[in-house]
N, CA, C, O and CB atoms as a CASP TS submission, in Angstrom:
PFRMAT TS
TARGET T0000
AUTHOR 0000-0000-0000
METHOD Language model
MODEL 1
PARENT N/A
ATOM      1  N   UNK     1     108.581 115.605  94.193  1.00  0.00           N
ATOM      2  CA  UNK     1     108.363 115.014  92.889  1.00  0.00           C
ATOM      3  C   UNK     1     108.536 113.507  93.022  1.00  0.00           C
ATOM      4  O   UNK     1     109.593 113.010  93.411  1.00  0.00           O
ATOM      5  CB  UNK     1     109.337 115.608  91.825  1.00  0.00           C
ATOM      6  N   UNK     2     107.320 112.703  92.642  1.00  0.00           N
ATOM      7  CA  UNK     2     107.378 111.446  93.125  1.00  0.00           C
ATOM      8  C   UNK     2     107.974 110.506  91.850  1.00  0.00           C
ATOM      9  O   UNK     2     108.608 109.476  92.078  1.00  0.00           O
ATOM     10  CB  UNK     2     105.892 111.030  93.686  1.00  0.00           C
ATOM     11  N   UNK     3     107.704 110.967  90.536  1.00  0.00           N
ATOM     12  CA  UNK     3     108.312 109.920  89.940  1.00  0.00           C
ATOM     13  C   UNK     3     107.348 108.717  89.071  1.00  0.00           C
ATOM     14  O   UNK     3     107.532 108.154  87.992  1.00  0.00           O
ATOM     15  CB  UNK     3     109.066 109.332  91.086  1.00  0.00           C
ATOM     16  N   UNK     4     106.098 108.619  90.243  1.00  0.00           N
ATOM     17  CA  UNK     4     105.645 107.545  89.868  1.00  0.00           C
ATOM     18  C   UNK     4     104.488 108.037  88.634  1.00  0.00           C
ATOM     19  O   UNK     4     104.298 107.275  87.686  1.00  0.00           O
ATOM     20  CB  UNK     4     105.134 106.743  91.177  1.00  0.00           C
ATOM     21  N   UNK     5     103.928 109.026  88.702  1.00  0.00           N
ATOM     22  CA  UNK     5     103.113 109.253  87.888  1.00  0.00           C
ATOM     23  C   UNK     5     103.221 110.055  86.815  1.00  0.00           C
ATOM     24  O   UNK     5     104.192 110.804  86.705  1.00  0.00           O
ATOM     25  CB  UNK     5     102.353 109.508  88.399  1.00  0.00           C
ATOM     26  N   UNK     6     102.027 109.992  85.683  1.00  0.00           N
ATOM     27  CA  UNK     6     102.598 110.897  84.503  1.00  0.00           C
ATOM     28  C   UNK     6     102.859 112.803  84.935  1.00  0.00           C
ATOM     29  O   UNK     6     101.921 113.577  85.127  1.00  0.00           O
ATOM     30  CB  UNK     6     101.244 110.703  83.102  1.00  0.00           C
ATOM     31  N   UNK     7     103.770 113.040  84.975  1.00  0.00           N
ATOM     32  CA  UNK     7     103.789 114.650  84.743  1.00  0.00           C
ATOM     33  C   UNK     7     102.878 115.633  83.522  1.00  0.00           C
ATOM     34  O   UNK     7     103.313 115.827  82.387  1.00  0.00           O
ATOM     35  CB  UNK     7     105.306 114.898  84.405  1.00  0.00           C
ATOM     36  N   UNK     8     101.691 116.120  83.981  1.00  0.00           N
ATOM     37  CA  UNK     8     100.920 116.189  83.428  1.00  0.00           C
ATOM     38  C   UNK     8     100.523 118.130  83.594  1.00  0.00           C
ATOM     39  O   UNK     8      99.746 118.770  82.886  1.00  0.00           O
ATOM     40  CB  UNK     8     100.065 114.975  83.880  1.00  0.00           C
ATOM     41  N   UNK     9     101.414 118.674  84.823  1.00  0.00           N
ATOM     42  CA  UNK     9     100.946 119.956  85.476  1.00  0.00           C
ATOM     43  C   UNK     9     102.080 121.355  85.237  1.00  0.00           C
ATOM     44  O   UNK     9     103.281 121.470  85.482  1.00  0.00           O
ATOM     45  CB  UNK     9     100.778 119.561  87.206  1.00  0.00           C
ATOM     46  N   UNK    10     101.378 122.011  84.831  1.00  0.00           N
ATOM     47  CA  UNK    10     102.257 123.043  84.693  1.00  0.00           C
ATOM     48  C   UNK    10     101.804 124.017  86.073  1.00  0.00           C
ATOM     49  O   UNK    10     100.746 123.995  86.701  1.00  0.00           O
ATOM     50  CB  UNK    10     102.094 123.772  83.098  1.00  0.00           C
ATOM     51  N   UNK    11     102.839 124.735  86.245  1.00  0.00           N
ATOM     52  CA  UNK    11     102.685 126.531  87.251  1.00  0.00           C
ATOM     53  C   UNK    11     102.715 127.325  86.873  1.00  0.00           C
ATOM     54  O   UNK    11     103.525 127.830  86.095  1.00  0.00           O
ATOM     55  CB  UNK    11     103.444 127.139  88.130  1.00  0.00           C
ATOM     56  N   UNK    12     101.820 127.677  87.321  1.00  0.00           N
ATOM     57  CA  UNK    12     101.231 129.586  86.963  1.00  0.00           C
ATOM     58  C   UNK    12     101.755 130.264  88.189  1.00  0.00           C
ATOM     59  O   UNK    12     101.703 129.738  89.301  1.00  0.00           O
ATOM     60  CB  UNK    12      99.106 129.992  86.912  1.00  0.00           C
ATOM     61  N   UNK    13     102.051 130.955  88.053  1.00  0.00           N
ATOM     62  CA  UNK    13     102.658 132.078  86.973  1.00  0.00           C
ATOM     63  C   UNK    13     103.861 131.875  86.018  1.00  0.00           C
ATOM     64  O   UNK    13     104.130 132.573  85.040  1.00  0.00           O
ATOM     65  CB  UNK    13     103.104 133.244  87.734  1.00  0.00           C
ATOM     66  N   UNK    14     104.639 130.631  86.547  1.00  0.00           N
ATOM     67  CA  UNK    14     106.026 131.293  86.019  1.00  0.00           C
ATOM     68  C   UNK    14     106.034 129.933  84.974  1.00  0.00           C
ATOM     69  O   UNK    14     107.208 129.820  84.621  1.00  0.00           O
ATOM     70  CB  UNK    14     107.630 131.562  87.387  1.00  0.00           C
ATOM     71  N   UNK    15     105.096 128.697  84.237  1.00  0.00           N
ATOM     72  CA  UNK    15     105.017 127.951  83.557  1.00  0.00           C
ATOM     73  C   UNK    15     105.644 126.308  83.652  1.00  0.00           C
ATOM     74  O   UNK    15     105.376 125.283  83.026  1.00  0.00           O
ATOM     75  CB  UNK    15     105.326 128.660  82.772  1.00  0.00           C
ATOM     76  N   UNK    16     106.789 126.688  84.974  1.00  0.00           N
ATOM     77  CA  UNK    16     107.386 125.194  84.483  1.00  0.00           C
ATOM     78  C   UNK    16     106.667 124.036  85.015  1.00  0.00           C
ATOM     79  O   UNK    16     105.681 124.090  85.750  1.00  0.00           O
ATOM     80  CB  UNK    16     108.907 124.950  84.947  1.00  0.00           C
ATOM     81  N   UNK    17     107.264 122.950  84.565  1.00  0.00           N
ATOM     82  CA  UNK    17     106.137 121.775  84.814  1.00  0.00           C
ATOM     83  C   UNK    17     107.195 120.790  84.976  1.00  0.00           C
ATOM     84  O   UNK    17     108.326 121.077  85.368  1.00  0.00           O
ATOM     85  CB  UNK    17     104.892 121.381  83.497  1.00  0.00           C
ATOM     86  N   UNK    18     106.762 119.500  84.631  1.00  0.00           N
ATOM     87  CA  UNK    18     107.214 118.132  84.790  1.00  0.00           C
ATOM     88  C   UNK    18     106.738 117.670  86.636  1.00  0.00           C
ATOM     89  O   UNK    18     107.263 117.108  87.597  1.00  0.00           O
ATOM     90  CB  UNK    18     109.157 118.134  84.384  1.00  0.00           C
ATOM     91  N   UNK    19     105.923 118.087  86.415  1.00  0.00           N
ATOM     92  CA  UNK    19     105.173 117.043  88.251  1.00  0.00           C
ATOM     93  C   UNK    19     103.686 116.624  87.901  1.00  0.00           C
ATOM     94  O   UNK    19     102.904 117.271  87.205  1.00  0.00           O
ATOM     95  CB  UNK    19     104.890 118.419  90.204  1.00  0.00           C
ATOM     96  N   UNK    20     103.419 115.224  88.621  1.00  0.00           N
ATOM     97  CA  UNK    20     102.251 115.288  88.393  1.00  0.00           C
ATOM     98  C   UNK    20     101.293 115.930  89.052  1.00  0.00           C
ATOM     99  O   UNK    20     101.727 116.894  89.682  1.00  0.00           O
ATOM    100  CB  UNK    20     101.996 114.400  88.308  1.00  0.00           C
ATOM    101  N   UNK    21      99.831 115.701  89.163  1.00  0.00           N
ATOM    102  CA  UNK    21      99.011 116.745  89.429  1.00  0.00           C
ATOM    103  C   UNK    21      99.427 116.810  91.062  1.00  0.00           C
ATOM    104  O   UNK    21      99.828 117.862  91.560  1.00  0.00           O
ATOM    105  CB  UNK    21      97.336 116.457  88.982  1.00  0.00           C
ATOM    106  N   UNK    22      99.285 115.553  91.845  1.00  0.00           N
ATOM    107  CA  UNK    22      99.180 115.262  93.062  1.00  0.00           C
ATOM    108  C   UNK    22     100.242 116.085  94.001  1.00  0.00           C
ATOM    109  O   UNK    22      99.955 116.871  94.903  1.00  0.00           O
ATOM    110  CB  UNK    22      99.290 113.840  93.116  1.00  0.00           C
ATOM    111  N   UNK    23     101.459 115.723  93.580  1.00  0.00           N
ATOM    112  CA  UNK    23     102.668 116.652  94.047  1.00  0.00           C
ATOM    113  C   UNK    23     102.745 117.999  93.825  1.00  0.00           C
ATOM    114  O   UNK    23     103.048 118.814  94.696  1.00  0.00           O
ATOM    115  CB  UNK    23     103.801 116.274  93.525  1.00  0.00           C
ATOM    116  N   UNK    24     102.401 118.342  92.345  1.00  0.00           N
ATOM    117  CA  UNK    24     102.242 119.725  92.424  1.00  0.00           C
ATOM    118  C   UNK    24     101.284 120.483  93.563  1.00  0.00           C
ATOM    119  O   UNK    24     101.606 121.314  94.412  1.00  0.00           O
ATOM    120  CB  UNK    24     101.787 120.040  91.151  1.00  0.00           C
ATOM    121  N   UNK    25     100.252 120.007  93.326  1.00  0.00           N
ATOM    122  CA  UNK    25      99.004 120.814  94.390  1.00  0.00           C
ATOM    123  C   UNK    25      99.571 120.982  96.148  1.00  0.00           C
ATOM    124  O   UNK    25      99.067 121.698  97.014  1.00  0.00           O
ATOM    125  CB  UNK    25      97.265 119.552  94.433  1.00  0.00           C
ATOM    126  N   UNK    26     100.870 119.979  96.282  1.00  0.00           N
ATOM    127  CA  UNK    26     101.613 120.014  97.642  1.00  0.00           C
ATOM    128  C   UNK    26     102.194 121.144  97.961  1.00  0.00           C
ATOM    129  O   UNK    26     102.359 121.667  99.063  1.00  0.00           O
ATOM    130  CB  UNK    26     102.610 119.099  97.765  1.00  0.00           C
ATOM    131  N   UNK    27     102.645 121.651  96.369  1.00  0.00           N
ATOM    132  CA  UNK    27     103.453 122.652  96.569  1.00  0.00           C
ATOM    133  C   UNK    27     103.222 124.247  96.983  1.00  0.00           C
ATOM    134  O   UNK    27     102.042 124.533  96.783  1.00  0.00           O
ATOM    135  CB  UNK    27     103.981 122.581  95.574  1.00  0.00           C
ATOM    136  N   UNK    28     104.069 125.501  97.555  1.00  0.00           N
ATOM    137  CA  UNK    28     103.979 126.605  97.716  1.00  0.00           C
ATOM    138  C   UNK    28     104.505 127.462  97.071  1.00  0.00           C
ATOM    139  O   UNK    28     104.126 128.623  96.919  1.00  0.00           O
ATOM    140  CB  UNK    28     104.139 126.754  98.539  1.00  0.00           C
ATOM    141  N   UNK    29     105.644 126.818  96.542  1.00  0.00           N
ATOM    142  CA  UNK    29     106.278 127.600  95.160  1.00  0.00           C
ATOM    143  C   UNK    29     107.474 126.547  94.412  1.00  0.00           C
ATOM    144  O   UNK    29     108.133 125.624  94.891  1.00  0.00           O
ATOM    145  CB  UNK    29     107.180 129.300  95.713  1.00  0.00           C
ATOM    146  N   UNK    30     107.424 127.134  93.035  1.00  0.00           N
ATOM    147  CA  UNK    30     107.993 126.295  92.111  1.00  0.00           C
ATOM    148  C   UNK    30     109.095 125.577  91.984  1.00  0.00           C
ATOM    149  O   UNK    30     110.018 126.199  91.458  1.00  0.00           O
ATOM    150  CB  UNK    30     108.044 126.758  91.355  1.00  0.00           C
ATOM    151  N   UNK    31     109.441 123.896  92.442  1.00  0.00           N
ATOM    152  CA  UNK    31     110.893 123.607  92.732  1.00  0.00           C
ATOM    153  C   UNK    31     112.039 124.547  91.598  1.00  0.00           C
ATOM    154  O   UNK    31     113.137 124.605  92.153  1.00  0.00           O
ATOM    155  CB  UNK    31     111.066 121.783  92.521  1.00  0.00           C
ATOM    156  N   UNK    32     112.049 124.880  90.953  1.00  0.00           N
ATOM    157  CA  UNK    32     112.570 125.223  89.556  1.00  0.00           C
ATOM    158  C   UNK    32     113.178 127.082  89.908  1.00  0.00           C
ATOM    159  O   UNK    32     114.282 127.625  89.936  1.00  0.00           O
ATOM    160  CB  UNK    32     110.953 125.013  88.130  1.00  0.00           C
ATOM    161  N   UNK    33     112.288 127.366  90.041  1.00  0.00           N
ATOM    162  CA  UNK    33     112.643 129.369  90.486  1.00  0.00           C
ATOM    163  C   UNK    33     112.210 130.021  91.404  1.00  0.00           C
ATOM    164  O   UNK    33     112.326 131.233  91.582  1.00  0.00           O
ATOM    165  CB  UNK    33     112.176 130.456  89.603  1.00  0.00           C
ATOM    166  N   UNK    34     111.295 128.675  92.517  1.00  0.00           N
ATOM    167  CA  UNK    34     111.068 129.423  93.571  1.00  0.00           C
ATOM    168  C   UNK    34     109.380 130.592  93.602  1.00  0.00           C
ATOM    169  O   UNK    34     108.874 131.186  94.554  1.00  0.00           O
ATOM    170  CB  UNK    34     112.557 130.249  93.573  1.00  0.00           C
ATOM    171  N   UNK    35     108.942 130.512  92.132  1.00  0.00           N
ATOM    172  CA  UNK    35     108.255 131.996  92.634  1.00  0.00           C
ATOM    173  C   UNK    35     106.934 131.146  93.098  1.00  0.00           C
ATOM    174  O   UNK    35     106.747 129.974  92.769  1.00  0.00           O
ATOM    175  CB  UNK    35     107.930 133.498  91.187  1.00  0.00           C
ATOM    176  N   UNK    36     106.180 131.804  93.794  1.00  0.00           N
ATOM    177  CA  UNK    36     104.842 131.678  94.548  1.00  0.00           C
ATOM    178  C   UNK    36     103.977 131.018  93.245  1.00  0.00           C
ATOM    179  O   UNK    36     103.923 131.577  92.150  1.00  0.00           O
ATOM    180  CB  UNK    36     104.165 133.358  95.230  1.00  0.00           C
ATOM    181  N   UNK    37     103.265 129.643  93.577  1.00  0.00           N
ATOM    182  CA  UNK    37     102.568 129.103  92.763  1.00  0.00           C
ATOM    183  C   UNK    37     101.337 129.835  92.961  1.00  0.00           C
ATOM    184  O   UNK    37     100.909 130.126  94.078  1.00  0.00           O
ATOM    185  CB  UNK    37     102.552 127.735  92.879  1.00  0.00           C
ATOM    186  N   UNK    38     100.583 130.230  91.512  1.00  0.00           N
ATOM    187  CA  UNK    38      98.937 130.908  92.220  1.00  0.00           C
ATOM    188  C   UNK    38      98.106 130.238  91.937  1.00  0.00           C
ATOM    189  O   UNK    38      97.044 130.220  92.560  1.00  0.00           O
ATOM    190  CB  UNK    38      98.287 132.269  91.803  1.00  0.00           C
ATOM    191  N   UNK    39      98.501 129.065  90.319  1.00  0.00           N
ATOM    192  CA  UNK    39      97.655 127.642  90.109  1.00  0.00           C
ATOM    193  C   UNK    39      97.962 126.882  89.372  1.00  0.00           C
ATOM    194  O   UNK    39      98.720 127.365  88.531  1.00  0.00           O
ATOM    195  CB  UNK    39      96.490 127.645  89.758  1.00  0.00           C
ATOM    196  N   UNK    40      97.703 125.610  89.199  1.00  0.00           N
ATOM    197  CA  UNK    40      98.601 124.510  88.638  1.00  0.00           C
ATOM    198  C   UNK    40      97.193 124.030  87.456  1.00  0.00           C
ATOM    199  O   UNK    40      95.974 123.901  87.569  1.00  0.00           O
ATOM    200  CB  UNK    40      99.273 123.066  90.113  1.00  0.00           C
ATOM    201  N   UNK    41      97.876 123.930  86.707  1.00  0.00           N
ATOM    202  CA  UNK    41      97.223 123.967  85.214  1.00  0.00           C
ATOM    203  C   UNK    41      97.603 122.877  84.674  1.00  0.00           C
ATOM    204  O   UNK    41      98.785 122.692  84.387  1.00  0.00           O
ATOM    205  CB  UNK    41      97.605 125.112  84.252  1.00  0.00           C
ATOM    206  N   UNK    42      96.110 121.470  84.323  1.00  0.00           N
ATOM    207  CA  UNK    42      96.496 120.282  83.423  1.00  0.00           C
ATOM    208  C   UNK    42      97.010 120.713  82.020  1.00  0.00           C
ATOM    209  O   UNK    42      96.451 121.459  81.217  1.00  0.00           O
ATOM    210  CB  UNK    42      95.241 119.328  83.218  1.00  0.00           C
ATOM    211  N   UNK    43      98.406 119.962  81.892  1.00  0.00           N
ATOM    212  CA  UNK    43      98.467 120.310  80.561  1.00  0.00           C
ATOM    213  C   UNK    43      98.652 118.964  79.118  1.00  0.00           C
ATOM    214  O   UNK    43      99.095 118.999  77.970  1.00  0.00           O
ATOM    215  CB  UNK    43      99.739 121.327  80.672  1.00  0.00           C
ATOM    216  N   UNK    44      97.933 117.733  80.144  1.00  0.00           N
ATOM    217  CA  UNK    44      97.627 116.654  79.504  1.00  0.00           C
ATOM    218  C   UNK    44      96.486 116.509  78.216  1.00  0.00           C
ATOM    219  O   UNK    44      95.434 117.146  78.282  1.00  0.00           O
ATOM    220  CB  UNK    44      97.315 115.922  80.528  1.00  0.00           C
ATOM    221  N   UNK    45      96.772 115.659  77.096  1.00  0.00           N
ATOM    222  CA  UNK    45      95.572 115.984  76.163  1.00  0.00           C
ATOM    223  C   UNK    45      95.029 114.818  76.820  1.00  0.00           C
ATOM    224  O   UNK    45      95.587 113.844  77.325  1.00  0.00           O
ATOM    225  CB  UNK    45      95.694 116.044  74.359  1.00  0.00           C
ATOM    226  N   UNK    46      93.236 115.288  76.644  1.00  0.00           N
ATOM    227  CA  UNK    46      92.257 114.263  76.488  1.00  0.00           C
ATOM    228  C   UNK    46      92.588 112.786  76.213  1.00  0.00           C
ATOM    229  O   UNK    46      92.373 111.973  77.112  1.00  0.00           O
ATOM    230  CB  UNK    46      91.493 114.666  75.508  1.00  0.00           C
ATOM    231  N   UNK    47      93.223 112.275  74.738  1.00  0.00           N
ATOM    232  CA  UNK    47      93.296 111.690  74.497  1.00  0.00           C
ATOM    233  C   UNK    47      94.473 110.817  74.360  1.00  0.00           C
ATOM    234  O   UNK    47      94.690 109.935  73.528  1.00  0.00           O
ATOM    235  CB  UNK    47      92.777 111.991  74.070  1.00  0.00           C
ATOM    236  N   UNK    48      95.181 111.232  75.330  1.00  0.00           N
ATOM    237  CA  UNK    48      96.885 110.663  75.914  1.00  0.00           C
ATOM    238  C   UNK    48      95.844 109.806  77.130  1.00  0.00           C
ATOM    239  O   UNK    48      95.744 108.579  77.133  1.00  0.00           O
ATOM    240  CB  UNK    48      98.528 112.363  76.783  1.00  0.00           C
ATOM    241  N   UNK    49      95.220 110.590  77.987  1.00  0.00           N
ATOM    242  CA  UNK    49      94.708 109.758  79.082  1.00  0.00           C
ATOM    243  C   UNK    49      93.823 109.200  79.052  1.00  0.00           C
ATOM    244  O   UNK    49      93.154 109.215  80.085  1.00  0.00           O
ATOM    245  CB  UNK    49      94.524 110.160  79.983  1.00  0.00           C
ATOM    246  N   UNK    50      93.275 108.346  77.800  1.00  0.00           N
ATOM    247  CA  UNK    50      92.117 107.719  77.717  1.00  0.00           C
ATOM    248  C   UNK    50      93.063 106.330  76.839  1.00  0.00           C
ATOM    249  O   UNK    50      92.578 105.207  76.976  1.00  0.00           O
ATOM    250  CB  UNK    50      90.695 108.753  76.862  1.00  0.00           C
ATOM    251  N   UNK    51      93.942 106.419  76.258  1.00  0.00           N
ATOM    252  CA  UNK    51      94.074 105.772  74.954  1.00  0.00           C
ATOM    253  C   UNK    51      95.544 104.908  75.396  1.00  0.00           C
ATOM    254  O   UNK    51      96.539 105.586  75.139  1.00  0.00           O
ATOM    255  CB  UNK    51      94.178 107.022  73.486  1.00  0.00           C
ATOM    256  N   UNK    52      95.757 103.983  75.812  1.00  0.00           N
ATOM    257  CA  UNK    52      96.562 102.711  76.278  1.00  0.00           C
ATOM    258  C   UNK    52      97.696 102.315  75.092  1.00  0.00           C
ATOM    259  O   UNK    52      98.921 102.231  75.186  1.00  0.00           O
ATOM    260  CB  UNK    52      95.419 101.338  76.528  1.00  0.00           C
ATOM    261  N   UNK    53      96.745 102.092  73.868  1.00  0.00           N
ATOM    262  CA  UNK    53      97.621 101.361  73.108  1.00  0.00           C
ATOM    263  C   UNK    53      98.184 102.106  71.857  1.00  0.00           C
ATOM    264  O   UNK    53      97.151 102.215  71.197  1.00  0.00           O
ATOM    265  CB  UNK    53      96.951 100.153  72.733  1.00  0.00           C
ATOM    266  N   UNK    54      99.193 102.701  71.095  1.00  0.00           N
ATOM    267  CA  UNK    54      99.646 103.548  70.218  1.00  0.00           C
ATOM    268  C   UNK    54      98.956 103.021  68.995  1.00  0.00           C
ATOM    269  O   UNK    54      98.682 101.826  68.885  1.00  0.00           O
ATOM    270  CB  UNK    54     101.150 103.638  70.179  1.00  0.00           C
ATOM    271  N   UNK    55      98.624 104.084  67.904  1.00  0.00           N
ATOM    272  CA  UNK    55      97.583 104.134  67.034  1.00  0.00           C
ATOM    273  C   UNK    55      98.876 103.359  66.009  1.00  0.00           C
ATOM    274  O   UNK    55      98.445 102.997  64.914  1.00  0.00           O
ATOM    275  CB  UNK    55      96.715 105.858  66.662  1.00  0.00           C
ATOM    276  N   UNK    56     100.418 103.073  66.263  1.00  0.00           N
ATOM    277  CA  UNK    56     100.841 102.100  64.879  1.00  0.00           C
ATOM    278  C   UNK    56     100.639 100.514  65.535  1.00  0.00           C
ATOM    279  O   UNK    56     100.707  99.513  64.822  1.00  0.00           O
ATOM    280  CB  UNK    56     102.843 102.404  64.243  1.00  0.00           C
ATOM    281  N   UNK    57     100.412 100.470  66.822  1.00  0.00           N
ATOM    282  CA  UNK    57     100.036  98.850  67.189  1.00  0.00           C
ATOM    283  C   UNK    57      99.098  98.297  66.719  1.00  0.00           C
ATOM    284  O   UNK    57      99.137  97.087  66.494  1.00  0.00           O
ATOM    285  CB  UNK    57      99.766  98.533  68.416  1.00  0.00           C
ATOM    286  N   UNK    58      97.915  99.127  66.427  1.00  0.00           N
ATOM    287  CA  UNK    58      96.904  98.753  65.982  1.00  0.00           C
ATOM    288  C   UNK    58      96.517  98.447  64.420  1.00  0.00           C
ATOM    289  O   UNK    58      95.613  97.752  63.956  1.00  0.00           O
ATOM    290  CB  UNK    58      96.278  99.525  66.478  1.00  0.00           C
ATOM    291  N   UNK    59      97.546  99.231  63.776  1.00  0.00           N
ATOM    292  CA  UNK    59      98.036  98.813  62.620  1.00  0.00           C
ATOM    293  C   UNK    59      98.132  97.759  62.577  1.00  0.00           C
ATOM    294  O   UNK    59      97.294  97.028  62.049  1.00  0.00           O
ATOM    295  CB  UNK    59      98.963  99.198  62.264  1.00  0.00           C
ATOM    296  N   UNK    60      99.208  97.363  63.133  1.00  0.00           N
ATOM    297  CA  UNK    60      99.963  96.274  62.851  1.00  0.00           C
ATOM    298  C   UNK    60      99.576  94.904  63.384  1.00  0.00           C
ATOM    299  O   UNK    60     100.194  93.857  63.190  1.00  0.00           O
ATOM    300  CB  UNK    60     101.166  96.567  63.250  1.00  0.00           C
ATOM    301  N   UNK    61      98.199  95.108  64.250  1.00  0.00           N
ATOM    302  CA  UNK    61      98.258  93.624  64.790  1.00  0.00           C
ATOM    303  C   UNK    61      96.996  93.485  63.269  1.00  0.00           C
ATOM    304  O   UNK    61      96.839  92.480  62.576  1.00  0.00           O
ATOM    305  CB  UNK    61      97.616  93.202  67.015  1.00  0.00           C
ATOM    306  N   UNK    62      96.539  94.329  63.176  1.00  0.00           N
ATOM    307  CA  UNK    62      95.572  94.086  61.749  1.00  0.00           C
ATOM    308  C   UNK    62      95.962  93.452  60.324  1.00  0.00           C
ATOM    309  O   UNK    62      95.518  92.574  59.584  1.00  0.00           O
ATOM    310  CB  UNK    62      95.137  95.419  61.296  1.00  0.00           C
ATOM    311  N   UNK    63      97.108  94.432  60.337  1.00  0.00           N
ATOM    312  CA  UNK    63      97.528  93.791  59.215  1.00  0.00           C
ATOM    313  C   UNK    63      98.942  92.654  59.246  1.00  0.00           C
ATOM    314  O   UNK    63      99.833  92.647  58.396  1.00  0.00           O
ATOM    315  CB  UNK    63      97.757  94.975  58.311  1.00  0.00           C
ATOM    316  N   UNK    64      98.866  91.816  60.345  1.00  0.00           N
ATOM    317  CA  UNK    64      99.385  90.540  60.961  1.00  0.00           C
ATOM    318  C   UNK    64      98.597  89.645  60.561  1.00  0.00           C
ATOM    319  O   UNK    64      99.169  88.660  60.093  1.00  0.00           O
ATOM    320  CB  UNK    64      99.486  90.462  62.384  1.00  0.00           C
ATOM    321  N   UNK    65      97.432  89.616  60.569  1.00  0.00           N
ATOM    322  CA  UNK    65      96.761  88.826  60.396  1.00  0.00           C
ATOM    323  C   UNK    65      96.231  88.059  58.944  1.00  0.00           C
ATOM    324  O   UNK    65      95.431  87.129  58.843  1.00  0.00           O
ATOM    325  CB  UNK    65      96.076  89.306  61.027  1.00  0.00           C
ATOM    326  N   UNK    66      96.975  88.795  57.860  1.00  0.00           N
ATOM    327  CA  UNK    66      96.917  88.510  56.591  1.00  0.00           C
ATOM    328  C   UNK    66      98.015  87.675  56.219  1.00  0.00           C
ATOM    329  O   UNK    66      99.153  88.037  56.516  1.00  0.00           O
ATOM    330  CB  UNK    66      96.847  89.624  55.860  1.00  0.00           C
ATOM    331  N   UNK    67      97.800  86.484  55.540  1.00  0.00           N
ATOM    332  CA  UNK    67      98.805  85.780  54.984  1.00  0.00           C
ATOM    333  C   UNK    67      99.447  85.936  53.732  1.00  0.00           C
ATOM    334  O   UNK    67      98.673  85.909  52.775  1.00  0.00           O
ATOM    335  CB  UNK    67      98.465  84.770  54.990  1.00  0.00           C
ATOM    336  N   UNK    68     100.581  86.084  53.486  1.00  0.00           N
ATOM    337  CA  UNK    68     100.962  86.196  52.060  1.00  0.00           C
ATOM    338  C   UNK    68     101.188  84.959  51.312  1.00  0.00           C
ATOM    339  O   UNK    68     101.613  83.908  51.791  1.00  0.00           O
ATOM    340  CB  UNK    68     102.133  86.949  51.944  1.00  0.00           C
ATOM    341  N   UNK    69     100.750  85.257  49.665  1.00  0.00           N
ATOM    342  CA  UNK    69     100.274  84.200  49.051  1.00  0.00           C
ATOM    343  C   UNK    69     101.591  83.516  48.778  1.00  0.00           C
ATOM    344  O   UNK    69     102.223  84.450  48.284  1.00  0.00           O
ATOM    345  CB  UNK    69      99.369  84.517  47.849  1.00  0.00           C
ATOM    346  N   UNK    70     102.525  82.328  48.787  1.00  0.00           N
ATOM    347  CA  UNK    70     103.538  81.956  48.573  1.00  0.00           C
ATOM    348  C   UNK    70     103.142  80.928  46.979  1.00  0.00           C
ATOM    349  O   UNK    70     102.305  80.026  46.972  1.00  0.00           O
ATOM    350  CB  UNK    70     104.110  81.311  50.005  1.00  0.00           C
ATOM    351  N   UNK    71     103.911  81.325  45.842  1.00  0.00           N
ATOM    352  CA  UNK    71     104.129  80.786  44.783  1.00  0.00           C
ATOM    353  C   UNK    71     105.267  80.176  44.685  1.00  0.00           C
ATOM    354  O   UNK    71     105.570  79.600  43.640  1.00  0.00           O
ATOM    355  CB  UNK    71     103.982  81.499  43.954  1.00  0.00           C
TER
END
């Protein structure tokens, strides 16, 4: 388990995860219980790995940009 990348992979049969894809596919059976891996399953959404910036940043640099009227 390297650490460096997102943990994205679960194991079949027995479900546990937290490795990314690369390390998992190294493996022969599950650091966790040992049982025989038969396949390692993305369990990343689509749109976690496409999308950089969080949907309240974008808020907020928008509505930064408005001045309030000072009386």
């Amino acid at each position: 388990m390297c650490f460096d990348r997102v943990a994205t992979s679960v194991l079949e049969p027995c479900g546990h995860g937290g490795l990314c894809e690369r390390c998992a596919l190294q493996l022969e059976s599950c650091p966790m219980c040992r049982a025989a891996i038969v396949r390692v399953v993305s369990a990343a959404a689509p749109e976690e790995e496409e999308e950089d910036v969080p949907k309240d940043h974008e808020e907020e640099e928008h509505s930064s940009g408005e001045q309030e009227k000072v009386e």
